[in-house]
C-alpha positions as a printed Julia matrix, in Angstrom:
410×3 Matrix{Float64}:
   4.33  -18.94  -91.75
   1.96  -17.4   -93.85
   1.47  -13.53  -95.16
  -0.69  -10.94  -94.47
  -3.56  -10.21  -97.21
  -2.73   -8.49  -99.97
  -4.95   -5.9   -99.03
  -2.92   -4.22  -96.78
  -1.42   -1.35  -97.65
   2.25    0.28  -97.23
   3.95   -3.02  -98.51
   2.83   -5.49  -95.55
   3.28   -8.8   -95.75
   4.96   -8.4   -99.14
   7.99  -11.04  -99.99
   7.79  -13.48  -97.48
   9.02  -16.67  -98.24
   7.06  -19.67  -97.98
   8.19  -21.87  -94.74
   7.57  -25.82  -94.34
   4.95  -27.18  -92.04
   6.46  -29.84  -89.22
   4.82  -33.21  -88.89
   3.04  -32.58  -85.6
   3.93  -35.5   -82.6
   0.54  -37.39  -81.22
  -1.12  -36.43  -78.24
   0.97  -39.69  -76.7
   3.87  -38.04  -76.98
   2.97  -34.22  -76.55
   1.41  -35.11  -72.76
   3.19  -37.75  -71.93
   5.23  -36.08  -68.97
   1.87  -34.95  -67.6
  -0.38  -38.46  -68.25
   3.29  -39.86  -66.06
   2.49  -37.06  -63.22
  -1.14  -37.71  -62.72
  -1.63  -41.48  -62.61
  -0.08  -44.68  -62.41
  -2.84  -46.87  -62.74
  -5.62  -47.97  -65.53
  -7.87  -46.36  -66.57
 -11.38  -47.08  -66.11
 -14.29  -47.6   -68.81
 -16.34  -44.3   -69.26
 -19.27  -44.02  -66.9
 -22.82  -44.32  -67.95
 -24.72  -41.12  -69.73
 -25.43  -38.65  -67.05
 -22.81  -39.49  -64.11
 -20.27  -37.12  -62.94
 -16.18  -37.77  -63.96
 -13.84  -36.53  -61.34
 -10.11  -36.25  -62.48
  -7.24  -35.46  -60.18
  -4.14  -36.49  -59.07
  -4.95  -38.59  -56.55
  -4.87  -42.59  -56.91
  -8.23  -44.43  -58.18
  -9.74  -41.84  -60.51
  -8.91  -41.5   -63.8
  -5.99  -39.08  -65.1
  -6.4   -35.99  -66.81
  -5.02  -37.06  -70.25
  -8.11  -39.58  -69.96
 -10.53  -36.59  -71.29
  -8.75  -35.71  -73.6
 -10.66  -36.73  -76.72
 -14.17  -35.75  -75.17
 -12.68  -32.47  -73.84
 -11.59  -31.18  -77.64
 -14.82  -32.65  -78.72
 -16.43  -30.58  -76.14
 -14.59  -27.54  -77.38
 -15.48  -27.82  -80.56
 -19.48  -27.6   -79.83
 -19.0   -25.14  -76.6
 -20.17  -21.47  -77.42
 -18.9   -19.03  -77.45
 -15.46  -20.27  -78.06
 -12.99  -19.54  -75.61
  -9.45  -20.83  -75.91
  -8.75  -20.36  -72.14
 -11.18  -22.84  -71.48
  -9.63  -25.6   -74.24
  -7.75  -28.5   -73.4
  -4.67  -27.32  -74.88
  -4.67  -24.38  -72.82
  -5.42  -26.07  -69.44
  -3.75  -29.11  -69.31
  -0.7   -27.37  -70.65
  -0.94  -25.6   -67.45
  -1.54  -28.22  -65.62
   1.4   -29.61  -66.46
   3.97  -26.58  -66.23
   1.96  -25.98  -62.87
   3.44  -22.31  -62.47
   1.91  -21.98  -59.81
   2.4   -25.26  -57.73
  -1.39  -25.95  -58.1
  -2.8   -29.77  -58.26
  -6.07  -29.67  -60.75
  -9.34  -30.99  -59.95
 -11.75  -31.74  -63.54
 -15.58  -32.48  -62.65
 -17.28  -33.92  -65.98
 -20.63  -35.25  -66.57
 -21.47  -37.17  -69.35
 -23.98  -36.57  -72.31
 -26.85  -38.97  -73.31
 -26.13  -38.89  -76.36
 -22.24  -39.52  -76.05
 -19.13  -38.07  -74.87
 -19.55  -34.77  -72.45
 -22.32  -32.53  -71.74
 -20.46  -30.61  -69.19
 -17.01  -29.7   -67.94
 -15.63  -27.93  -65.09
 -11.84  -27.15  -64.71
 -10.46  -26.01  -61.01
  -7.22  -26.35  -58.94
  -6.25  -26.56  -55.75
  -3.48  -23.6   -54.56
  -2.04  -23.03  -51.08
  -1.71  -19.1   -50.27
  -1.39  -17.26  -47.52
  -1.86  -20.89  -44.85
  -4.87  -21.26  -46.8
  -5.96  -23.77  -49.5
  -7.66  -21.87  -52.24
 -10.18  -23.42  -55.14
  -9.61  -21.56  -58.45
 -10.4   -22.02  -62.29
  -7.24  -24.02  -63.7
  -4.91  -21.62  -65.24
  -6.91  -19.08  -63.45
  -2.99  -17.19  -62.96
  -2.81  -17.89  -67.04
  -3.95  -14.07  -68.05
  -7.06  -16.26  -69.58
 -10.68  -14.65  -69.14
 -14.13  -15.04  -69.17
 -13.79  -18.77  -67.18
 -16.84  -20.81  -66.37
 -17.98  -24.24  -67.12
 -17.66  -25.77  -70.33
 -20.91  -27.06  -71.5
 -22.81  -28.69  -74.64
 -25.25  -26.63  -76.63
 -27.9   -29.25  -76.19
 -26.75  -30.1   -71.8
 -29.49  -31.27  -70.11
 -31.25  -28.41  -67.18
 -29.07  -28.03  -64.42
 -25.28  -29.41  -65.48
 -23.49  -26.45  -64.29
 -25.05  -26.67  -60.87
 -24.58  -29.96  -60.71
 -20.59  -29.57  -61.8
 -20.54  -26.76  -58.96
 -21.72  -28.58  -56.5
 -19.68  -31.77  -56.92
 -16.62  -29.65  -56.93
 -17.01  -27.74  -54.11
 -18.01  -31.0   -52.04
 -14.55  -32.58  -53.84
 -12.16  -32.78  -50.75
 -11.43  -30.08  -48.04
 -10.88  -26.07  -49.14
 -10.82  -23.68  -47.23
 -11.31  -20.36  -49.44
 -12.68  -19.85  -53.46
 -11.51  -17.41  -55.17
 -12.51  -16.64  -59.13
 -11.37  -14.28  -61.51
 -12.41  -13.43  -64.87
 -15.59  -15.06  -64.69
 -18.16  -15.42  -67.64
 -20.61  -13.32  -66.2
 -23.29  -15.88  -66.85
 -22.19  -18.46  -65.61
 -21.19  -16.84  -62.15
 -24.9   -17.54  -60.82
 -24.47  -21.27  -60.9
 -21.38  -20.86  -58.88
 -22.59  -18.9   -56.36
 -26.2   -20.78  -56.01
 -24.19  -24.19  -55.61
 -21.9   -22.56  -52.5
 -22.67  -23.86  -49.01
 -21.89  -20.22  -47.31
 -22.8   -18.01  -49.93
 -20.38  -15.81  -51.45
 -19.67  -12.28  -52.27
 -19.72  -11.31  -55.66
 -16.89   -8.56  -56.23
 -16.52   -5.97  -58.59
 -14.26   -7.75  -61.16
 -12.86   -6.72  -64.56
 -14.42   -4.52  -67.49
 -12.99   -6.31  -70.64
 -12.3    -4.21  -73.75
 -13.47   -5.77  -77.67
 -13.81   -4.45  -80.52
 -16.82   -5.04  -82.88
 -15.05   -6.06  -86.44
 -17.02   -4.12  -89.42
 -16.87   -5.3   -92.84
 -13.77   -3.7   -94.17
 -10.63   -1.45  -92.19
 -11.8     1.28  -94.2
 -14.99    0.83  -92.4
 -13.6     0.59  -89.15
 -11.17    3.62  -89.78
 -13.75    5.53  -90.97
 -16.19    5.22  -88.0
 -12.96    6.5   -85.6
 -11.96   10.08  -85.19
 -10.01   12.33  -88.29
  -7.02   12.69  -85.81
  -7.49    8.51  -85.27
  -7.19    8.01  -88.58
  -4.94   10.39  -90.15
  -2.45    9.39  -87.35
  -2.57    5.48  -87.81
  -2.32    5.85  -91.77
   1.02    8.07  -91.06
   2.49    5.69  -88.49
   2.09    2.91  -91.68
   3.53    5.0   -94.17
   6.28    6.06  -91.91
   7.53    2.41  -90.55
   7.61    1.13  -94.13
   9.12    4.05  -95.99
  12.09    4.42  -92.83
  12.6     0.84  -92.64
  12.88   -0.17  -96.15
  12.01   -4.22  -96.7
  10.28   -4.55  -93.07
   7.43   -6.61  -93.54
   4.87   -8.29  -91.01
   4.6   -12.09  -91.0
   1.84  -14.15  -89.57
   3.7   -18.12  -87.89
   1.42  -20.61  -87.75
   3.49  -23.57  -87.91
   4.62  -25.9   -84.74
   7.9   -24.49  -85.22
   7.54  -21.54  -86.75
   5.42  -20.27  -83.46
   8.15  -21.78  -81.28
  10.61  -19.34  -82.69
   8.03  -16.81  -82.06
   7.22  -16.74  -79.13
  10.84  -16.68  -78.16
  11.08  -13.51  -80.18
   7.93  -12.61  -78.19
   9.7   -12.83  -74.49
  12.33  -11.06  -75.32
  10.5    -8.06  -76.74
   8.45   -8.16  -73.73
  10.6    -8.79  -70.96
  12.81   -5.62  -72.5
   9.98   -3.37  -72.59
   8.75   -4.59  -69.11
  12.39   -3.92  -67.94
  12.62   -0.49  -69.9
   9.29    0.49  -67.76
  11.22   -0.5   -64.76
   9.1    -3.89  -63.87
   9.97   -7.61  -64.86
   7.78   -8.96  -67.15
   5.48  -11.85  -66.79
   7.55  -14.8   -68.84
   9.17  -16.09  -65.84
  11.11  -19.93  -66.89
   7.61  -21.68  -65.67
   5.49  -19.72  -68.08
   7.43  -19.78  -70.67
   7.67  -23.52  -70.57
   3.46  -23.01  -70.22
   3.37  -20.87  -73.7
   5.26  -23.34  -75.59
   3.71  -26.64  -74.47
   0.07  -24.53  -75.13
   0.66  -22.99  -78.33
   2.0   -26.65  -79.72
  -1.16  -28.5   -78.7
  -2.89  -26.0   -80.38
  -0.65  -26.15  -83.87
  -0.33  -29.69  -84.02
  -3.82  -29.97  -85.26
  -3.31  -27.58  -87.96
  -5.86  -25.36  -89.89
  -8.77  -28.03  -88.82
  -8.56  -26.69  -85.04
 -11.01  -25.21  -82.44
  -8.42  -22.99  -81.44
  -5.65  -21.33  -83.46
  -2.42  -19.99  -81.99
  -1.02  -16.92  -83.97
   1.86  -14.85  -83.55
   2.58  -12.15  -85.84
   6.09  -10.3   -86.48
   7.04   -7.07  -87.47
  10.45   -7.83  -89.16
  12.84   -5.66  -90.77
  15.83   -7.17  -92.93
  18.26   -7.46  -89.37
  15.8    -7.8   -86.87
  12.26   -8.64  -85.54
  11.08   -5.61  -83.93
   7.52   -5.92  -82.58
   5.28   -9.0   -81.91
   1.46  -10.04  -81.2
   0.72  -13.33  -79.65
  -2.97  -14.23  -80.04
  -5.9   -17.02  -80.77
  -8.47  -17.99  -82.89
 -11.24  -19.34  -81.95
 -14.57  -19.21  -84.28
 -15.07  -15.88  -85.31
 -13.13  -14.3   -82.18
  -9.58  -13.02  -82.04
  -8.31  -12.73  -78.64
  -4.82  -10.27  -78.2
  -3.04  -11.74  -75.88
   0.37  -10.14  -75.02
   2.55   -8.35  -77.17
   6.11   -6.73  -77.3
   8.24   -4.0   -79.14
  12.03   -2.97  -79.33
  12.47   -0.05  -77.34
  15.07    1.15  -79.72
  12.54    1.36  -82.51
  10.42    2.94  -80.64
  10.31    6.5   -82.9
   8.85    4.01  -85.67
   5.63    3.02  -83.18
   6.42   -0.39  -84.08
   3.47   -1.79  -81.25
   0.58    0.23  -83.15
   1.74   -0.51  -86.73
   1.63   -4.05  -86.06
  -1.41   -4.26  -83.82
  -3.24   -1.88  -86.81
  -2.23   -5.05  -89.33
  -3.43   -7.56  -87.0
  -7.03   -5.85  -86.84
  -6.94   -5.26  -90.56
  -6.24   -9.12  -91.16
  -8.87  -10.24  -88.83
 -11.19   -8.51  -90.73
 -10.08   -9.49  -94.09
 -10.4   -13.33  -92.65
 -14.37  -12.24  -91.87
 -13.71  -12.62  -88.01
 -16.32  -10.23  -86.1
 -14.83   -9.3   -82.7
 -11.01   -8.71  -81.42
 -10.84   -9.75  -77.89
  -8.48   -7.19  -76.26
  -8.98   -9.14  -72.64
  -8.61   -7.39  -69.22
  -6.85   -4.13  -68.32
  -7.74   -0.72  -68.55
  -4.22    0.29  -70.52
  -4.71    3.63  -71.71
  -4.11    2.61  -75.37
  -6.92    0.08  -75.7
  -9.6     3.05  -75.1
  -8.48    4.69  -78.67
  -9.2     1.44  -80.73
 -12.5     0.77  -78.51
 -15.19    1.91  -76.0
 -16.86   -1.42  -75.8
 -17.14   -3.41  -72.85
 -17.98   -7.06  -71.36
 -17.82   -7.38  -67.47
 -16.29  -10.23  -66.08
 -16.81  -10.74  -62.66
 -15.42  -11.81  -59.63
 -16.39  -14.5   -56.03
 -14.86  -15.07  -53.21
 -16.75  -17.53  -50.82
 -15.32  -19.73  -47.72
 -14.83  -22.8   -47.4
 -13.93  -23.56  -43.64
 -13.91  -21.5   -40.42
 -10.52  -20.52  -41.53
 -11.91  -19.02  -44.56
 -14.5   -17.67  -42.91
 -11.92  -15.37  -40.51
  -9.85  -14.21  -43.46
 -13.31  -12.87  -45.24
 -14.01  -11.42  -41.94
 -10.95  -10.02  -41.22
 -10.74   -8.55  -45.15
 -14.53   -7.09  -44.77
 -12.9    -5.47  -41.67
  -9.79   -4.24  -43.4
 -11.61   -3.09  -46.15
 -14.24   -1.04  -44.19
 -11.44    1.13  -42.28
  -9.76    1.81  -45.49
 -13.23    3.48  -46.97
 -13.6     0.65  -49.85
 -16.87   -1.37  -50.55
 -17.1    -4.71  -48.76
């Protein structure tokens, strides 16, 4: 667990106390129940530069713990970075499978070695129908595409597309949170077409050189307001102090701190929260694949705490990757509430991104209220649904139809 930068003012991050890093288990161990799920048979030699990989669960093709090494090697070259897209991420949904789904991996290989392309899906049944989807697509995760290679040959994502969607028998495919350029590919590789739908504005925020700079460019109400919310947490709650886990363990215990601030806020606002057993068992196997590699890693979990000397009182789970910080969830106590706990600590968080020279802060999708006062810039991430089968066909028909009555776009 590491502190805050000095820099911040109002006392943060002063007198923590230095915790001890965990020897992190080997990938053997840390996918083991997964590798067990997938496959009980050999694995085959790697495939010559150029041909396509197919992983699922199905006998004869190779598991998904078998990409493992090219995968994070992958990662590590993809840009932009994108830790919904990392192997962490996915195959630790894969293997908590939340939502019952079976994965399906297309890979191609590079010329030069190891991957130049990588597409992650999975197979659902809803509503009688079997949907394809990104893997994790349910995860909260955005902008999801392909992962490729700077240097890919012409044509890999196509090619990844259109081996996929000729994988086995679907019947509907539905994506969210698209990278808006990589939608094209997907839709030029579909046998029906598809229909590109509206989809999601994301909110970031462009990091300037300093939090003076940033607080100086926002309104004098903006600013006068976010500097009294800091003096007033730390002068009311004398020794509270924000903390910054990094550590196998040390996120562990965080993110436990994490549910339960959520899942009382979420119950406080009369709805139930999104850390359900299954994805909690998700955010811990996730956030210790990323950990385990410490400070060397693509992708950096991070999960900051707004202590006071009794209790932890707000927290903001999040990811590094590159020069990108991407907010994931958060939580407050409800009973410290008058203190604004949530903007104190999500103020800190911005203010140490930028003192570690990051340039954006990913807020992801959602239009809540409170992420248009920190920013007014916006990515779109867009949206397909195509069909698969006649069956799919009839539902997309039937939804045009729906849709038409009730006055909406098609």
């Amino acid at each position: 667990m590491s502190s805050l930068p000095r820099q911040l003012e109002d006392g943060i991050g002063a007198g923590e106390r230095p915790m001890p890093e965990v020897e992190a288990r080997p990938a053997s161990e840390r996918y083991e129940q997964f590798g067990q799920a997938v496959a009980s048979h050999p694995v085959a030699a790697p495939p010559a530069a150029g041909r396509l990989i197919v992983s699922d669960a199905r006998p004869g093709l190779p598991p998904l713990a078998a990409l493992e090494r090219d995968w994070k090697r992958l990662q590590r070259m993809a840009h932009p970075a994108n830790p919904f897209l990392s192997w962490e991420w996915q195959s630790a949904w894969a293997a908590a499978r939340p939502d019952g789904a079976r994965p399906l991996v297309v890979a191609e290989t590079h010329p030069a070695g190891g991957l130049a392309g990588l597409l992650a899906l999975q197979r659902v049944r809803r509503r009688g129908l079997w949907q394809l989807e990104f893997l994790a697509q349910g995860s909260g995760g955005d902008e999801l595409d392909c992962l490729l290679h700077p240097e890919a040959p012409p044509g890999v994502a196509g090619r990844l597309w259109a081996a996929a969607l000729a994988r086995g028998r679907w019947d509907l495919l539905r994506l969210e949170s698209q990278h808006a350029p990589g939608a094209a590919a997907c839709i030029a590789a579909l046998p029906f077409g598809g229909v590109r739908l509206a989809g999601e504005w994301l909110p970031w925020l462009p990091l300037p050189a300093s939090f003076e700079a940033f607080l100086a460019a926002q309104s004098a109400n903006f600013r006068a307001e976010i500097r009294r919310r800091r003096r007033s947490l730390f002068r009311r709650l004398p020794g509270a102090r924000i903390e910054c886990a990094r550590s196998p363990w040390a996120v562990a215990d965080g993110l436990e701190h994490l549910f339960r601030l959520h899942q009382v806020r979420r119950r406080q606002q009369g709805g139930r929260g999104i850390f359900t057993p299954a994805m909690r068992a998700f955010h811990h196997r996730a956030a210790a694949g990323m950990t385990a590699a410490g400070p060397a890693a693509a992708i950096e979990a991070r999960l900051y705490l707004l202590r006071t000397p009794t209790a932890v009182i707000a927290a903001l789970y999040g990811f590094q990757s590159a020069t990108r910080f991407f907010y994931y969830q958060s939580g407050f106590d409800p009973a410290a509430g008058e203190h604004s706990p949530g903007t104190v600590l999500l103020s800190a968080v911005i203010e140490d991104c930028i003192a570690r020279g990051l340039e954006s802060f990913e807020f992801l999708r959602g239009e809540e209220a409170y992420k248009n006062r920190w920013t007014a810039a916006r990515r779109h991430s867009p949206a397909t649904l195509a069909a698969g089968s006649p069956a799919g066909r009839a539902f997309l028909a039937l939804r045009r139809l729906r849709r038409r009555f009730a006055g909406a776009q098609p």
